[in-house]
C-alpha positions in Angstrom: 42.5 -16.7 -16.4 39.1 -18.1 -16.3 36.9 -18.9 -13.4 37.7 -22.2 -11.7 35.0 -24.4 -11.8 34.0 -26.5 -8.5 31.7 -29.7 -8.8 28.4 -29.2 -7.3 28.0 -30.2 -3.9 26.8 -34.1 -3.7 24.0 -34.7 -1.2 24.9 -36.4 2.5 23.9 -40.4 1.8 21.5 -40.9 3.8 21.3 -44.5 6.1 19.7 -47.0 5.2 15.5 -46.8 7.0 16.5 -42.5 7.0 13.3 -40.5 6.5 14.0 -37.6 3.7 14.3 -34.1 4.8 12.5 -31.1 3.9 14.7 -28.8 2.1 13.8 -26.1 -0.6 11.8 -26.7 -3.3 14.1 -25.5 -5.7 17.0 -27.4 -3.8 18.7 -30.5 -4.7 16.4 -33.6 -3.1 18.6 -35.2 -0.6 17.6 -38.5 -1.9 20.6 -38.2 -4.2 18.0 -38.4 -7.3 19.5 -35.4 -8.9 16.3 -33.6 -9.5 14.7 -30.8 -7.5 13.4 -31.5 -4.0 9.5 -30.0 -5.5 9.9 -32.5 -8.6 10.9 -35.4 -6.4 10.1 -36.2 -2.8 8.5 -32.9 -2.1 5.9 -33.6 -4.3 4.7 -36.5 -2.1 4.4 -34.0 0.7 3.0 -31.2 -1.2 -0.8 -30.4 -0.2 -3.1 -29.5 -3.3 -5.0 -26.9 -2.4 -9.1 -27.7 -4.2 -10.8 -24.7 -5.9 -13.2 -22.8 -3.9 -15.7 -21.5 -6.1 -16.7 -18.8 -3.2 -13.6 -18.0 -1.1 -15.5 -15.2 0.4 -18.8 -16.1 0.4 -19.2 -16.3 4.2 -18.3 -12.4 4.2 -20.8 -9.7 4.2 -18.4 -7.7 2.3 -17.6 -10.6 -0.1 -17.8 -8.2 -3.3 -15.6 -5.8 -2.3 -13.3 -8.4 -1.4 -13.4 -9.9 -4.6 -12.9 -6.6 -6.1 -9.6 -6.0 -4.1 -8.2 -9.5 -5.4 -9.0 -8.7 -8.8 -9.0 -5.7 -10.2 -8.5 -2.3 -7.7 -5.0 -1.1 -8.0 -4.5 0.8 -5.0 -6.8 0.6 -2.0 -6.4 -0.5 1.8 -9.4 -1.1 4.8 -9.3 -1.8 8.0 -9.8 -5.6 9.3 -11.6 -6.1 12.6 -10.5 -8.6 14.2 -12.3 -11.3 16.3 -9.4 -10.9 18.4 -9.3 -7.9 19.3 -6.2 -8.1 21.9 -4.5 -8.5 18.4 -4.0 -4.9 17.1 -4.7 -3.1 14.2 -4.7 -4.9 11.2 -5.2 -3.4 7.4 -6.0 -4.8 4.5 -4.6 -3.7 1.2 -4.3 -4.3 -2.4 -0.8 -4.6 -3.2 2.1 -4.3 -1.4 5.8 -4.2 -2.0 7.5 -6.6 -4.5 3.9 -8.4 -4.3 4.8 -10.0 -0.8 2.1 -11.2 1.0 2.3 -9.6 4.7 4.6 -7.4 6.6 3.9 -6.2 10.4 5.4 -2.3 10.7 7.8 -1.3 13.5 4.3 -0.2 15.3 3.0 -3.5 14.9 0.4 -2.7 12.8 -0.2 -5.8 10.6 -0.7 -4.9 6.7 -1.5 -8.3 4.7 -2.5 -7.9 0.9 -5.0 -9.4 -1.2 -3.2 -9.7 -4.2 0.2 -11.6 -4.4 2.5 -13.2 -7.1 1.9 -16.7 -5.8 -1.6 -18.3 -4.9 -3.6 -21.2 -4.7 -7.1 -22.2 -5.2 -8.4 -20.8 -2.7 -7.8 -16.8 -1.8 -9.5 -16.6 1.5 -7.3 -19.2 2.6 -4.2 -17.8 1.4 -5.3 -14.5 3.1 -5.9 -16.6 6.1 -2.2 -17.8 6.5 -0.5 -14.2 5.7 -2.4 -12.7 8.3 -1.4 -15.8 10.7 2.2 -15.4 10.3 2.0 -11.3 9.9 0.2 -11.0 13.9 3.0 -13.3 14.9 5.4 -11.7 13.1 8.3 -9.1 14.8 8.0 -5.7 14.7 9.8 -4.7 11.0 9.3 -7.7 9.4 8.8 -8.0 6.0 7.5 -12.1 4.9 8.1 -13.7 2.1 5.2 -16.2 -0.1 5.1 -19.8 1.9 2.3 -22.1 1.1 -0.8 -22.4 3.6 -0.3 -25.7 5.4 -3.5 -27.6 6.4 -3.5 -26.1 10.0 -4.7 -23.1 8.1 -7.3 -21.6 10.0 -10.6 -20.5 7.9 -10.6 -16.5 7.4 -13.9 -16.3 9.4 -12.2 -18.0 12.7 -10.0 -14.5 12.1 -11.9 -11.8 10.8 -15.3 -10.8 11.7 -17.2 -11.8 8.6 -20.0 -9.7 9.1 -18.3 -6.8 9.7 -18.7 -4.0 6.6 -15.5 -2.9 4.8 -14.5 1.1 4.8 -12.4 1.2 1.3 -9.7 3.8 1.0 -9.4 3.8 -2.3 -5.8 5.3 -3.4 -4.1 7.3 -6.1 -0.3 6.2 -4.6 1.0 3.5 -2.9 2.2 5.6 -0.2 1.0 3.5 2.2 3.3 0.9 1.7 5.8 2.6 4.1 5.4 3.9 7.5 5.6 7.9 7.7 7.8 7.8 10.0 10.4 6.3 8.3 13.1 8.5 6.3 12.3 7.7 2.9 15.5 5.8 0.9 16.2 6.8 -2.4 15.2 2.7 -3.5 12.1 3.4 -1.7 11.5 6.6 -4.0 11.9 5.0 -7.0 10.2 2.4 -6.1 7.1 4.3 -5.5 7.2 6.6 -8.4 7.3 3.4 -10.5 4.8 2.1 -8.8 2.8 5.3 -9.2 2.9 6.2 -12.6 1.1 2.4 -13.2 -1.8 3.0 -10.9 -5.4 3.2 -12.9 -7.5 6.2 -11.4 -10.5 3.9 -10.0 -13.5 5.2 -8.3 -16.0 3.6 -6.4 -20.0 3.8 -7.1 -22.1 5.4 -4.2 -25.6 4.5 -5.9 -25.2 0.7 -6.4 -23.4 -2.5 -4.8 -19.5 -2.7 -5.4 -19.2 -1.1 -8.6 -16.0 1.0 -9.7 -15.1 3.5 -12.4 -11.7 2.4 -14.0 -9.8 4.6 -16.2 -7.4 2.0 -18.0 -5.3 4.5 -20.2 -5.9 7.8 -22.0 -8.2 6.6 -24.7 -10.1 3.3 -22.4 -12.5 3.8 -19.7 -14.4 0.9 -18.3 -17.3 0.4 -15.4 -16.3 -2.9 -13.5 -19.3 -4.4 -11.4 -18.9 -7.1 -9.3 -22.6 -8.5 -9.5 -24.0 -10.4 -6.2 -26.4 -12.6 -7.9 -25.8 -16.7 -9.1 -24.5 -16.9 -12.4 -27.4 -18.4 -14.2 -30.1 -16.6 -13.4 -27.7 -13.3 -13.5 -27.5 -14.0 -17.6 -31.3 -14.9 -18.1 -31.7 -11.7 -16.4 -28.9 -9.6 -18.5 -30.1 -11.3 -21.9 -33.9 -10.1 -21.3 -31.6 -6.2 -21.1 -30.0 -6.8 -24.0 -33.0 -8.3 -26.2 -34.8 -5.1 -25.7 -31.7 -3.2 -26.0 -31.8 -2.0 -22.6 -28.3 -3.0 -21.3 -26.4 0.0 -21.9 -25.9 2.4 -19.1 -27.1 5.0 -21.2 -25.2 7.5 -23.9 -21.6 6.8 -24.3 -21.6 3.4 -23.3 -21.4 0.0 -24.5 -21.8 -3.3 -23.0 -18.3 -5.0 -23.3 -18.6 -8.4 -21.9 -18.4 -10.0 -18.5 -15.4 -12.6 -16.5 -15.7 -14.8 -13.8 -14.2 -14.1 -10.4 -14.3 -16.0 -7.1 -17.7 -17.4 -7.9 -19.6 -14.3 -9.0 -19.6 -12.5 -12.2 -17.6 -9.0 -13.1 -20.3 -7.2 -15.6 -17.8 -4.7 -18.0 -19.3 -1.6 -19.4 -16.6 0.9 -21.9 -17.6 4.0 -21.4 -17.4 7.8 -22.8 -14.2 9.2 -21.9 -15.3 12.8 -21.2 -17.6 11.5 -18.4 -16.1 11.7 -14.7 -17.6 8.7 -12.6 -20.2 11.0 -11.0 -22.0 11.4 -14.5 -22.6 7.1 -14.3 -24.7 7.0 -10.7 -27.8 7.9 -11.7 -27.3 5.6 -15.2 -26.0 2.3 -12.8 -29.0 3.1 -10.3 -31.1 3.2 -13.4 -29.9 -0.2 -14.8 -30.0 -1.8 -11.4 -33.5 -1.1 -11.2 -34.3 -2.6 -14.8 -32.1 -5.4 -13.8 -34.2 -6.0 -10.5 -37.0 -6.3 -12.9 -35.8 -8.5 -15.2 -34.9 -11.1 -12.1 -38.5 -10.9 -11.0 -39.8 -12.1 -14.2 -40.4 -15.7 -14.1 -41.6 -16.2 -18.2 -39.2 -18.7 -20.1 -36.8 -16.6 -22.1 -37.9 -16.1 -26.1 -36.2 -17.3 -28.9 -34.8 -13.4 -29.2 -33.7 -13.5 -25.1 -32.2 -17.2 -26.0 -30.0 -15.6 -28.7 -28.9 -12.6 -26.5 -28.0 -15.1 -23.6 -26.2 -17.4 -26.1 -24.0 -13.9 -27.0 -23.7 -12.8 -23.8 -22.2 -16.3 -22.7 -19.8 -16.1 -25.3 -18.4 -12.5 -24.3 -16.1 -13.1 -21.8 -13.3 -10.9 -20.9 -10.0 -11.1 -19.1 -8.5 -8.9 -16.8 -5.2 -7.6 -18.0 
């Protein structure tokens, strides 16, 4: 016998003057309209969240940041707090299932700066997780929700002058606490989780620049650059006139993408090189680009078509 069917539920008719509830966005909006609550009157009480070109530009560690929410697979730091009666709190890349927050059963507070659901804004996203996550219980585990206005700024939470300490990671062991008995989900989990991480190394010579190995036949150098765009490609286009933009043998300039208001420079690079064999080369190249920004000379007609080139190279992360 088939299953029996049972009409869907019909929303309680509201009285007449009866504000409408909040309910799901993916539930039925009790207005009786038939559509979904997000489609219908939840869209009059949605919030859109503006763009902010700099999300982390009131941070002294603002590149690292924006490395974290881009590109670094598997990383955590410690946050300090501007309340410090608030315990420890970390934060990392990624964490299970992409959820946002969870708070351990030693209340240590882990939020994560890359999630499947965002707004325009990352540092206010950030912002919110960590909110909920300090009042969180002990165990808990919290789901995406959507910053309301009430959000408080990420600087009113975290010291933004303070420097970050990055752990960069080849597993996601951190995700769960050591002193938990490993399930055999959890296992599985990680070893999936594992095998997709990118060996990434971090640059001791210049400003938040990292080694990526993307696969067995691509390696990259990603380098979040601190300077304003403009000026940053007059400056790279002088380089690459007089051919002096790669980081030296085995490596080619690949292009550059925008993130959080500053610029991620890509290099490919020899694939028999370890990251230590690129310091001296990126401390090299920094100094020739310090150069370039202190020449104040319009750019020639050969700069102008290097800048023109340059413009038109831009890559996306994937």
């Amino acid at each position: 016998m088939g299953r029996k069917q049972h009409p869907a539920a019909r929303p309680r008719q509201l009285a007449e003057g009866e504000a409408i509830p909040v309910v799901g966005g993916r539930e039925p909006c009790p207005c009786g309209s038939g559509r979904r609550y997000k489609a219908c009157h939840g869209r009059e009480q949605a919030e859109i969240v503006p763009l902010n070109p700099r999300p982390f530009a009131e941070f002294a560690a603002e590149l690292d940041l924006i490395a974290l929410h881009t590109f670094v697979p598997a990383a955590t730091t410690r946050l300090t707090l501007l309340d410090a009666s608030a315990g420890p709190a970390t934060l990392a890349t990624v964490l299970p299932l992409a959820v946002p927050a969870l708070r351990r059963a030693d209340g240590e507070v882990v939020v994560a700066a890359q999630t499947l659901n965002s707004s325009g804004d990352p540092a206010r996203d950030l912002a919110h997780a960590l909110e909920r996550a300090l009042a969180a219980a002990p165990g808990e585990t919290l789901d995406f929700e959507e910053a309301p206005p009430s959000t408080p700024p990420l600087a009113s939470l975290v010291d933004p002058k303070a420097a970050l300490e990055l752990d960069l990671r080849d597993t996601f062991d951190y995700w769960f606490d050591p002193s938990d008995t490993s399930t055999a989900d959890q296992a599985i989990s990680l070893e999936r989780a594992n095998a997709a991480i990118e060996p990434t190394v971090r640059l001791s010579s210049v400003e938040s620049a990292y080694w990526v190995r993307r696969s067995a036949d691509r390696c990259h150098l990603r380098w979040v650059m601190p300077q304003d765009e403009e000026p940053l490609l007059d400056a790279l286009a002088r380089l690459h006139a007089a051919d002096a933009l790669r980081l030296g043998e085995g490596s080619k300039y690949a292009g550059s993408l925008r993130a959080c208001g500053r610029l991620i420079v890509v290099w490919d690079l020899a694939l028999d090189k370890p990251a230590a064999d690129w310091e001296a080369p990126a401390a090299s190249l920094a100094e020739r680009l310090g150069n370039a920004f202190a020449t104040d000379a319009p750019l020639t007609s050969a700069e102008r078509r290097s800048r023109s080139g340059l413009t038109n190279r831009q890559l996306t992360l994937r």
